[in-house]
C-alpha positions as CSV (number, residue, x, y, z in Angstrom):
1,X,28.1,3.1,-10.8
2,X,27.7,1.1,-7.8
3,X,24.4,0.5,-5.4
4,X,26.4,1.7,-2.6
5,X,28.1,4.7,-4.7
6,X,24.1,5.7,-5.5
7,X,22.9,5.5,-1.8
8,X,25.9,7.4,-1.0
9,X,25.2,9.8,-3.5
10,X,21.9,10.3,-2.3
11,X,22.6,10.4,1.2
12,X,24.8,12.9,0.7
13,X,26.3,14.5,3.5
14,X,23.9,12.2,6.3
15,X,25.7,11.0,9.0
16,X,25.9,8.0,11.2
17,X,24.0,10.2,14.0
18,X,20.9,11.5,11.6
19,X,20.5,7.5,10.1
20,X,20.3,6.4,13.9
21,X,17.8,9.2,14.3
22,X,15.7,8.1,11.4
23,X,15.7,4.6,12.9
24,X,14.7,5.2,16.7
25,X,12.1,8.0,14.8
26,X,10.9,5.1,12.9
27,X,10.8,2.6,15.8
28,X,9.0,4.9,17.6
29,X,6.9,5.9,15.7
30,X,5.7,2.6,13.8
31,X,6.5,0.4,16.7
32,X,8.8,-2.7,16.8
33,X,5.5,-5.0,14.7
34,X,4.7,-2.8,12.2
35,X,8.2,-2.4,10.4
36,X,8.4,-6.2,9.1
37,X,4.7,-5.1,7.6
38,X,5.6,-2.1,6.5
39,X,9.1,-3.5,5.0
40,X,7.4,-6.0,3.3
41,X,4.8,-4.0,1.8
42,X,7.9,-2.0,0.4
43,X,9.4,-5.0,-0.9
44,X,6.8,-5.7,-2.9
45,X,6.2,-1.8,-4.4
46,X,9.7,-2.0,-5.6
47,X,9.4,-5.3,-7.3
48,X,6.2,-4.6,-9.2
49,X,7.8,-1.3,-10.1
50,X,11.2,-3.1,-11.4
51,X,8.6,-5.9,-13.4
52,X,6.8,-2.8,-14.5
53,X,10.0,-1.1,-15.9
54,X,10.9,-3.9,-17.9
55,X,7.9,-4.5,-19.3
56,X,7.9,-1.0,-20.4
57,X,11.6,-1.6,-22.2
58,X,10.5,-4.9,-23.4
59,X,7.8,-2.8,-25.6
60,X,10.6,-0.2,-26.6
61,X,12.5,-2.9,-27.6
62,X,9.5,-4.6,-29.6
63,X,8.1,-1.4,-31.3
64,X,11.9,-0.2,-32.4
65,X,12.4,-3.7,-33.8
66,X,8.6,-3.9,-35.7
67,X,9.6,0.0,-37.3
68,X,13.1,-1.0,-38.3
69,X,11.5,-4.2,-39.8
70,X,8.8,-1.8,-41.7
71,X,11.5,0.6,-42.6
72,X,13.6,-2.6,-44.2
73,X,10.3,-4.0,-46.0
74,X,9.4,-0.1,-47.4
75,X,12.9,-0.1,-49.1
């Protein structure tokens, strides 16, 4: 699956009209300086939480290779 398949997915049945909405919402209500902040500050939550999920697999992957290494040894 797609990025754009999974937005659309979770968009669901949104329109062009209720995204516009969102967007002069949000640039009212944050104002036109705060949004590169705020952007930004997103940016960087998603990234430590991609570098956290792989670090997270990477052990997976570690700890499934150390037992089938025991398993192989026990044999």
């Amino acid at each position: 699956m797609t990025i754009m398949n999974a937005i659309l997915l979770f968009l669901g049945g949104v329109g062009f009209q209720e995204i516009m909405l969102i967007g002069v919402f949000v640039l009212i209500f944050f104002g036109a300086k705060k949004i590169p902040e705020f952007m930004k500050g997103m940016g960087k939550g998603v990234k430590e939480f991609k570098d956290a999920m792989s670090d997270v697999k990477k052990e997976v992957e570690d700890s499934g290779k150390e037992a089938s290494s025991k398993l192989g040894e026990g044999k």
